[in-house]
N, C-alpha and C positions, 0 to 999 in steps of 0.2 A: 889602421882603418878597419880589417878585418873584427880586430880585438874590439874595436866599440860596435861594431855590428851586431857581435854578438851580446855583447852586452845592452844594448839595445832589445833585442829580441828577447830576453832573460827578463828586462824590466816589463816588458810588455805581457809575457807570459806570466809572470805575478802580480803583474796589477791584473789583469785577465782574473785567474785563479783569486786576486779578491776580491773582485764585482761578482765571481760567481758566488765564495764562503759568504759574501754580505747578504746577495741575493737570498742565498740560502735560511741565513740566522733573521734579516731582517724580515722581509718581504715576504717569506715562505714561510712566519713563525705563528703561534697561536695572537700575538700581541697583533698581528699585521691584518690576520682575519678579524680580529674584533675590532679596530679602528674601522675596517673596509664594511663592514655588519652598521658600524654606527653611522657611519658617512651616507651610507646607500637607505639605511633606515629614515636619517632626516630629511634629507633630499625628496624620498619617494613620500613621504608621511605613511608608510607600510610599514610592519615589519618584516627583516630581510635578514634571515637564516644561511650561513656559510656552511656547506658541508664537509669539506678539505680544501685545502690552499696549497699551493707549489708557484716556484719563481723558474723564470731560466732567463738567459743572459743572449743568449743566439739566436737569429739575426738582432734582435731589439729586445732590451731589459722589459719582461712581461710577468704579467702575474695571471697563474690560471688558475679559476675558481670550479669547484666543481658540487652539483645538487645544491645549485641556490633556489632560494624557496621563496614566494613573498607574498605576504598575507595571514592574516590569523580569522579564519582559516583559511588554509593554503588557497591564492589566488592564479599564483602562475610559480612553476618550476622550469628553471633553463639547467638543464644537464653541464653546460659549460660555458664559460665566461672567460675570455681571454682581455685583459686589461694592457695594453702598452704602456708603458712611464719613463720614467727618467731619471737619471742619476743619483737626483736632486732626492727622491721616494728613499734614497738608502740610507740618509742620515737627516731626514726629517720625519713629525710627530703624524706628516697626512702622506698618503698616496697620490701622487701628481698623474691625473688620468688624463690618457692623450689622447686614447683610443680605444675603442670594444667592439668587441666581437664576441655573438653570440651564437652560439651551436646546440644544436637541439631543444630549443627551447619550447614549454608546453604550457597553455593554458589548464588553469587546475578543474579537479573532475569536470566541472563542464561542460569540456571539450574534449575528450580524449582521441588520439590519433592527429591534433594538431601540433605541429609543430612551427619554430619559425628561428631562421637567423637571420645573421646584423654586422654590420659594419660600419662601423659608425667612429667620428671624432668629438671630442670633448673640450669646451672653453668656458670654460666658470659655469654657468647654468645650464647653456646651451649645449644640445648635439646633436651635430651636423651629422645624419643617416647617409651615407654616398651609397647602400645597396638594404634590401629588407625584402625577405622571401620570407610569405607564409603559406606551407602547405597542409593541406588534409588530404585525404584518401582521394579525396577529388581536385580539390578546389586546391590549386597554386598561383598565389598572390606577387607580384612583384611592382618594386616600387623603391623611391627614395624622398628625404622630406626631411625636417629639422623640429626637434624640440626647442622652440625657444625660450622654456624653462621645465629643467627637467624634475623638480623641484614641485612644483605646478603640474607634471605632466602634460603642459599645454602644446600643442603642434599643427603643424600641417605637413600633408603628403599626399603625393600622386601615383597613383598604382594602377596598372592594366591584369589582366588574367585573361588565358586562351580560355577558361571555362572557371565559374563560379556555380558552387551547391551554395545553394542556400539555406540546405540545412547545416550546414558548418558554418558560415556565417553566422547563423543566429548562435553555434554554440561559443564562436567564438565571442560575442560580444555579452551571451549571457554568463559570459565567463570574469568579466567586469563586477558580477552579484552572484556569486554563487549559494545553492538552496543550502538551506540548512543539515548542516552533518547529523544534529542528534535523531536523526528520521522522525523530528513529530511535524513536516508536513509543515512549517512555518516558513516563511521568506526569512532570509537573513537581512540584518538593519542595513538601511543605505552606508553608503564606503562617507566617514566627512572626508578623505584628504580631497584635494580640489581636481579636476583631469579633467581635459578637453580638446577632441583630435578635431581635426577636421580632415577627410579625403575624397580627394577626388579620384572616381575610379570606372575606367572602360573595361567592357567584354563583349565579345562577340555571343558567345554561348554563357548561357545560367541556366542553372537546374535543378528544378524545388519539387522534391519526389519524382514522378513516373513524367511531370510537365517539362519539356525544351524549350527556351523563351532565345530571344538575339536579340543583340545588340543593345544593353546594357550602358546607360549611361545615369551618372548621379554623383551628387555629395553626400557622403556621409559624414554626418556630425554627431562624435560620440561624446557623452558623459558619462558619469557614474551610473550605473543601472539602466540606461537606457543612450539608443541611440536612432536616428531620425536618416531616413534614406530622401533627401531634398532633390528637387531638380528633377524626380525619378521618370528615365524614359527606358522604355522595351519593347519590344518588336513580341508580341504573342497571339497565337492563334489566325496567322496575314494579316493583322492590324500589329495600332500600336495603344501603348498604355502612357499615360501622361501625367505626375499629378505626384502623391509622395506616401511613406510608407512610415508611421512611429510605430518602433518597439520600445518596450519597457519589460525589460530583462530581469528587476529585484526579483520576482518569484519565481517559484520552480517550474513554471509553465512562461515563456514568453506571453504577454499581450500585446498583438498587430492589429494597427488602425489602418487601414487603407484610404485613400479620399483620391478622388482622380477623375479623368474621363478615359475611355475607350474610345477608339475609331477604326471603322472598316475591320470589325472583328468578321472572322468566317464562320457564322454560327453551326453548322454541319461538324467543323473541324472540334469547338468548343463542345457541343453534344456530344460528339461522339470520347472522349476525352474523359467525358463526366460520365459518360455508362450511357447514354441514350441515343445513339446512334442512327441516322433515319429519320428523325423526328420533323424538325424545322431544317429549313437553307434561308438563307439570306446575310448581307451583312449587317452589324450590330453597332450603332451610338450607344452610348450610356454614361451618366453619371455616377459614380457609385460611391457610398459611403459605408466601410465597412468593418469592425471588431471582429477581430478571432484571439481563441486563445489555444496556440496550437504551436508544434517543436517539430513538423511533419505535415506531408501531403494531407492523410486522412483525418488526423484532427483539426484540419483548417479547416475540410469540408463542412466536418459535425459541429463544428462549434461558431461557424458564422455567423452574423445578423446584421443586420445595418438594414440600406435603401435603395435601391438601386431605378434611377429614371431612364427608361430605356425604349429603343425602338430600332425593329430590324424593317431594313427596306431590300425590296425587288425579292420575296424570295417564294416558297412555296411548303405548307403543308401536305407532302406525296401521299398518306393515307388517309385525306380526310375531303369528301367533296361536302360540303354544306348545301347549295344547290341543289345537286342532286339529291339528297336527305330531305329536304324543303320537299320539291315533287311530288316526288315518290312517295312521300307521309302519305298524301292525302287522296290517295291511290290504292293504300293500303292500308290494315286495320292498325289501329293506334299501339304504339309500342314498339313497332317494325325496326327495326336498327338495320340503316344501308348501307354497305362497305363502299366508299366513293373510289374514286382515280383518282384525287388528289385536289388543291386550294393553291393555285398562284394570288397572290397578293403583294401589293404597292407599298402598304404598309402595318406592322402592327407593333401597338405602341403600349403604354401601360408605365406607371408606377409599382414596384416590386417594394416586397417586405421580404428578407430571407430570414428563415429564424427553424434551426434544429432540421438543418437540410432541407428545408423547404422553400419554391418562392410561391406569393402568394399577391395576389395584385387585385383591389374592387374596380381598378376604372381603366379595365382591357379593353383597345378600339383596332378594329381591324377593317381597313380598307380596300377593296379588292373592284377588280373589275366587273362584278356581275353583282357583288352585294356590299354592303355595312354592318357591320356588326360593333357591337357591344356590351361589356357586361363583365365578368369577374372569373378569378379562377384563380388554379395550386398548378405545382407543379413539384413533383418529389426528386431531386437532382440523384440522388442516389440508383432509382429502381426507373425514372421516368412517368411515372404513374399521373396521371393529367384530372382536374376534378373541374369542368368550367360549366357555364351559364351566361347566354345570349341572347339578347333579342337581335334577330337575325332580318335585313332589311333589304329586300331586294332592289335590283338596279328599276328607274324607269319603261327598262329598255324589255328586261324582265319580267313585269310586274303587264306588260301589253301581251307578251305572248303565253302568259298564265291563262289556263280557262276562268269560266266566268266563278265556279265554289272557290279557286286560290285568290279572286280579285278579292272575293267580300270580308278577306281577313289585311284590304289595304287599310292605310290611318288614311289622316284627312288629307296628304301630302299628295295620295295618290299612288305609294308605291307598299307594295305585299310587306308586310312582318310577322313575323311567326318567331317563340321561344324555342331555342334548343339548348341542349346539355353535349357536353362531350367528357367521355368517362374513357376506364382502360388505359394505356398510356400512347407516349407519343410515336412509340413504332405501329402498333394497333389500336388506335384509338376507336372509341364505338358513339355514333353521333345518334341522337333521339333528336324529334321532333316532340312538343308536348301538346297535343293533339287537343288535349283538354281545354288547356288554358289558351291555346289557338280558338278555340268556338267559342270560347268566354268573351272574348275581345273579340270575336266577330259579331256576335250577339248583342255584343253591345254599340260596335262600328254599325250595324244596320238599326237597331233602336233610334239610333242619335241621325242614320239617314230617314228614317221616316220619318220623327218628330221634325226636322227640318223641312220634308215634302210635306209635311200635314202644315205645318206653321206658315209655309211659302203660298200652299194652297188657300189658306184660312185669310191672311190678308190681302190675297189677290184679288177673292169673292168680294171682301168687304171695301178695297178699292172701286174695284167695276161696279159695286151697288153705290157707292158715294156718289 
């Protein structure tokens, strides 16, 4: 009994000793990286560069790949690649892949400082992901999800992150098209092989330059050069953002389309955010439709344009009284600039053009409790710097307790209007009354009441004489 025990253990440690020598000759030989070079090549429609190959036999017959490359030019390098297989891999013409795992892997130039690993199983086309961590310097991804052809690159997957930059996201997907190596400044050609993820993915925290957003929900649907942020909802500035987000990553600058609505934005928080601090309060509706083409916080800023339909309620102008400026014009010699206490207002509304940091609106209506205004105006998001133009319409209520020289500049409504300007910016702004073209239009308001008293008189005469 003894004597076959041992011989048992003899048999075993030679068959051992040649799953390792086969491992070694077969699995671990240049013939085994190039089969694995050609297999991983067809499947991905990429080319896929092996840097060194080794086998080992303990706990599970695995094959480790090390500096695979994939792409011409380089798309993504994974430092290592661990392959599980089977027996079967030692005296057949293909590698039987059961299972991979990926360590250190990096999107090419692109993205540098991301990384990502994987654990994943393998059945003819498909693979079943059971774990997939992608980090950058900020941004750590986790999730799981199945290629159900790997071949196709086609998939889905679900991922959360305690915090997402968005400026790694974008590298990471511009990493999909990367710019052209010879530096003349060209986009590289779209990828033809075919790929298409789709993921669904929550955070609490995102953070796109110097901005902190919450709560983070959406589908991403990527393709080649580009990919489409769906469903997109996030909590920015005490409101929320609603609506979706296409990037188109082929050139060496992202282009972001934004299209969505806002609500119950805190416009205080948003000015101040933007550089102009002090300016407006209220909270903010809006529609907005917008292009950038930007890799970073400040080239969004400068490179914006689209539309934006907007209007902020209940809030106040604190340096700017109009009322007061009205008054006191006409009190004072023409030109006067009055520094007010401030414009509570109900509503003010307007269509925006943004274009080279600017927004820039012709049919600005501001509704307030003691006046109406309307009229046009800028506004420079950068420095705050304000350029507008009003006709400024007092209340009813107003317009009685003006003396009788503020009455003769009413319209035919019965209530005061006068044009103003507001210049300087939104923390000091300086409000004019135009003095001028206020007596033009009164001059012309009492013309049109005489001819009225003359015409009323004229046929009254010739009534009573009839």
């Amino acid at each position: 009994m003894r004597k076959g025990i041992v011989v048992a253990a003899a048999v075993l440690v030679i068959a051992a000793l040649g799953v390792y020598v086969a491992a070694g000759r077969v699995l671990a030989s240049n013939a085994a990286r190039v089969r694995i070079e050609q297999e991983l090549s067809a499947r991905l429609g990429e080319p896929v560069r092996i840097g060194s190959i080794s086998a080992a036999v303990f706990p599970e017959i695995a094959v480790d790949l090390r500096e695979v490359t994939i792409g011409e030019p380089e798309a993504l390098r994974l430092g290592r690649v661990k392959i599980l297989t089977g027996l079967r891999a030692l005296f057949a013409d293909t590698v039987d892949i059961r299972e991979v795992a990926v360590f250190d892997g990096r999107p090419g130039g692109a993205a540098p400082g991301v990384t990502f690993h994987m654990n994943a199983s393998v059945l003819g086309d498909r693979l079943d992901i059971q774990s997939l961590t992608v980090s950058g310097p900020t941004t750590r991804i986790e999730g799981k999800g199945v290629l159900t052809s790997i071949a196709n690159l086609e998939g889905a997957f679900e991922t959360t992150s305690d915090l997402i930059d968005l400026n790694e996201l974008l590298a990471i997907g511009a990493a999909l098209a990367p710019p052209d190596r010879a530096g003349t400044g060209r986009p590289s050609a779209p990828r033809s092989a075919p790929m298409h993820f789709v993921v669904k993915t929550r955070a609490p925290r995102v953070r796109f330059a110097s901005y902190e957003l919450r709560d983070l929900s959406t589908t991403i649907d990527a393709a080649p050069s580009k990919f489409v942020l769906d469903e997109l909802s996030v909590g920015v500035f005490g409101g929320t953002f609603a609506g979706r987000l296409d990037a188109d990553t082929h050139g060496v600058t992202p282009i972001l389309r934004l299209s969505g609505a806002v609500t119950n934005i805190d416009v205080a928080d948003l000015l101040k955010q933007s550089g102009s601090a002090g300016g407006i309060t209220g909270r903010l509706e809006a529609n907005v439709s917008l292009v950038a083409a930007a890799a970073d916080g400040p080239s969004l800023l400068r490179s914006a344009r689209g539309t934006i339909e907007a209007a902020v309620s209940n809030g106040s102008i604190p340096h700017l009284d109009l009322v007061r400026t009205v008054v006191l014009a006409f009190g004072k010699s023409s030109g006067s600039a009055v520094e007010g206490s401030g414009t509570s207002f109900e509503r003010l509304a307007g269509t925006f053009v943004l274009a080279a940091g600017t927004l820039r609106s012709e049919d600005l209506r501001l509704r307030a409790r003691d006046f109406d205004a309307s009229g046009r105006g800028s506004l420079a998001l950068d420095t705050g710097a304000v350029d507008a133009g009003a006709d400024v319409l007092l209340s009813r209520e107003l317009t009685a307790q003006a003396g009788t020289d503020l009455r003769r500049y009413a319209q035919e409504d019965g209530r005061v209007v006068v044009p103003a300007t507001v210049s300087g910016t939104l923390g000091k702004p300086i409000a004019l009354i135009d003095v001028a073209a206020a007596t033009r239009r009164a001059l012309g308001n009492e013309l049109k009441r005489r001819a009225t008293d003359f015409l009323g008189g004229l046929f009254k005469k010739k009534g009573g004489g009839g």
